[in-house]
C-alpha positions, 0 to 999 in steps of 0.5 A, a space after each residue: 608881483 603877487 599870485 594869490 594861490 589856494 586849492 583851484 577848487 577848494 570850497 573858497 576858490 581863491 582866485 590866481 590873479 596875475 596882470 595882464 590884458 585879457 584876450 577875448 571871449 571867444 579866445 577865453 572859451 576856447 582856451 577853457 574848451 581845450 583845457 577841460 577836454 585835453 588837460 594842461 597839456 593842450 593849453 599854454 599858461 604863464 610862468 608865474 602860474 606854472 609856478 603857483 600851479 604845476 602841471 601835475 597839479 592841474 590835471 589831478 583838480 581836473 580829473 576830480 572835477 569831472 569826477 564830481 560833475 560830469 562832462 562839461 556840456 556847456 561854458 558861459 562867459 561874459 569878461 572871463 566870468 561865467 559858468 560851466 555847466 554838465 547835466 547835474 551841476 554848475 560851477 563858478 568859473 573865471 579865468 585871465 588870459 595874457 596877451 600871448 593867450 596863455 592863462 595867467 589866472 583861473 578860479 574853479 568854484 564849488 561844483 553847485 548841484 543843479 536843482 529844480 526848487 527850494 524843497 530840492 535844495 534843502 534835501 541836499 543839505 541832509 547828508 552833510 554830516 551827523 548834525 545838520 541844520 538850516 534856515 531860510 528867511 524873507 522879511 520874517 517868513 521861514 521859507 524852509 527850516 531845519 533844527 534851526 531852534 536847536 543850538 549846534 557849534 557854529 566856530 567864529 560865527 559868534 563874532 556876529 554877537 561881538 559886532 551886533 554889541 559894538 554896532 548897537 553902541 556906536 548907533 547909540 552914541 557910547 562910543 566911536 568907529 574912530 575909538 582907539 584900543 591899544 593891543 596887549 599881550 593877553 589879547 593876542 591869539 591865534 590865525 586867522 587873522 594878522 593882528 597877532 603878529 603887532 606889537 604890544 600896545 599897537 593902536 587900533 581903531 575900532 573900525 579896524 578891529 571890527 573889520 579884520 574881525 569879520 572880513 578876516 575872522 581875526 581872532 585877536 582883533 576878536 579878543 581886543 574888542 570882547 575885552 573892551 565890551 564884556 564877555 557878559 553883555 556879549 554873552 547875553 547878545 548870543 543869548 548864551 549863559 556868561 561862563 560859555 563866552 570863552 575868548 578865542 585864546 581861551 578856545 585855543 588853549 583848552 583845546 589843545 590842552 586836554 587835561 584842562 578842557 576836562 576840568 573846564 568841562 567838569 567845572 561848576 558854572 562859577 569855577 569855569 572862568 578860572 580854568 579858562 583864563 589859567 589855560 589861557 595864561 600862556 600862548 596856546 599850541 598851535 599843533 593842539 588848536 588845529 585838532 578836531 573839535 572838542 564837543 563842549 568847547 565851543 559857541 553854541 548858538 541855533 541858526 536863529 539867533 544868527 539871522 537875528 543878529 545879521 538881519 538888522 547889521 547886513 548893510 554895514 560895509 566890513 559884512 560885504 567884503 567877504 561874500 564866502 560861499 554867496 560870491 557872485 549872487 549879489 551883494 551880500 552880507 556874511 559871516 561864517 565859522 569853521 574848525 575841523 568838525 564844524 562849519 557854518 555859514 550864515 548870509 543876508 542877500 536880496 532878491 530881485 524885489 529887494 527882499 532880504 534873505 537870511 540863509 544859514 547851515 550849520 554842519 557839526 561831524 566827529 568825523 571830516 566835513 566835506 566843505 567842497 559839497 557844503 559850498 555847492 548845496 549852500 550855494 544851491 539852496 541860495 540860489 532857489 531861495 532867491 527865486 523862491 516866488 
């Protein structure tokens, strides 16, 4: 049996999933009604959840979501799916009930302010972080933006270039989702991801690669296929000069390793690729690779050029099985990017006339992001985007 845990409300909202039949709606809202109001205390939940969330643990996210949102004034569900709502936010709900009634799965989502229109929502983007920007788009009309021209660190929402290349050589017949590419020791890089931990020469499809490349963010599926197209034909798809096209490895290791991102950072243009690949020559420090951001070490792109990028590839099914922050608001193309210091996420959706949307925000702070907030005023700005006459 397998509990799928992460942080109740954190800004993915991992959902605890546990077999069981679910009891009805009314038993469902009940059980949420007496858990919002007492704590875990005043409601019964399953073994393996107690496990995975103890009670202690329970109360505290509760007490910080009413702390975020207010008293919960409303609750909304159709299948153990809904919404709670106070008088300043909403917030994706779902939970599971055993055939006992206990509670053998919940998911609390990001708290999304309530806001009247698009103009509403794009102030709550402004206080983010240091650098901010945003941008709405459908069927080539900006409906809002926002230093959406300017270049700011967007993490592993390069990989959108990668994917754009690949997809762009497949349609054209150079290649095949079917290819295989075998994995060497210098592609392998850090988490996300899993390929990683293969054997060398392990084959691996095309598809494959570019699927845990997007749906996972790999970044060693990311590697394998930056090897096998060109950090320059890249490049010039990001719209970025040849020596910024760092590998993730690469990222990696100059960034945990101060001394070299100083002299990758002083070089010339044509002595950079060097000092990135000697830095890279070893594993890089996972210690070091997990620290904040290091301004200049990074893939800069504007907002632009990602909607530009997932605009004409949002149809591709490996773009759909990770919907971030757009969960539960449609079908919905995304690709993100984060390291501490940098967040972005960037998304195609329709509305209801079948218009595509692009929506991005970047965030970029020496200091911490608050990703909980980003989610819920990203999700705001989606959702009047979508209803946006």
């Amino acid at each position: 049996m397998k509990v799928f845990l992460g942080a109740v409300l954190a800004a993915a909202a991992t959902f605890l999933c546990l077999p069981g039949v679910a009891a009805g709606q009314e038993a469902e809202r009940a059980v949420l009604k007496a858990l919002l109001s007492g704590g875990a205390g005043d409601v019964e939940v399953t073994e393996d959840f107690a496990r995975a969330v103890p009670k202690a643990q329970l109360d505290g996210l509760l007490e910080t979501l009413r702390a975020q949102v207010g008293p919960v004034e409303q609750i909304e569900l159709v299948d153990g799916s809904g919404t709670l709502r106070s008088a300043t936010y909403q917030v994706p709900v779902k939970i599971t009930l055993d055939p006992e009634g206990r509670i053998a799965g919940l998911r609390l989502g990001a708290p999304e302010p309530l806001v009247a229109d698009l103009r509403a929502a794009v102030a709550g983007l402004e206080g983010l972080g240091a650098e901010v920007s945003w941008l709405v788009t459908r069927e080539g009309e900006v409906l809002a933006a926002g230093g959406a021209s300017h270049p700011l660190a967007v993490g592993s929402a390069f990989k959108l270039g990668i994917l754009s290349v690949l997809a762009r050589d497949v349609r054209a017949g150079k290649t095949d989702w079917d290819r295989v590419l075998r994995l060497g020791d210098g592609h392998r890089s850090l988490p996300s991801g899993r390929l990683q931990d293969f054997p060398e020469e392990a084959p691996v499809t095309l598809h494959t690669a570019a699927l845990l490349m997007i749906a996972e963010s790999d970044n060693t599926a990311t590697d394998l296929l930056l090897d096998l197209l060109g950090r320059d034909t890249v490049a010039e798809e990001l719209a970025i000069a040849p020596e910024a096209m760092l590998s993730t490895r690469e990222f990696f290791a100059l960034k945990s390793d101060p001394a070299a991102a100083r002299a990758w950072l002083d070089a010339e243009p044509e002595d950079r690729s060097g000092i990135a690949a000697e830095a890279a020559s070893t594993p890089p420090d996972p210690a070091g690779a997990a620290a904040h951001s290091v301004p200049g070490i990074e893939w800069y792109l504007p907002l632009e050029q990602l909607c530009a990028l997932l605009l004409p590839m949002a149809d591709l099914p490996m773009l759909q099985l990770n919907p971030g922050p757009a969960y539960g608001l449609g079908p919905a193309a995304y690709k993100g990017g984060s390291e501490p210091g940098v967040l972005n996420f960037t998304v195609v959706l329709r509305d209801a006339e079948e218009r595509p949307l692009c929506a991005a925000l970047t965030v970029n702070d020496p200091g911490v992001i608050d990703e909980q907030a980003a989610t819920g005023a990203f999700r705001a700005l989606l959702r009047r985007a979508l209803a946006h006459p």
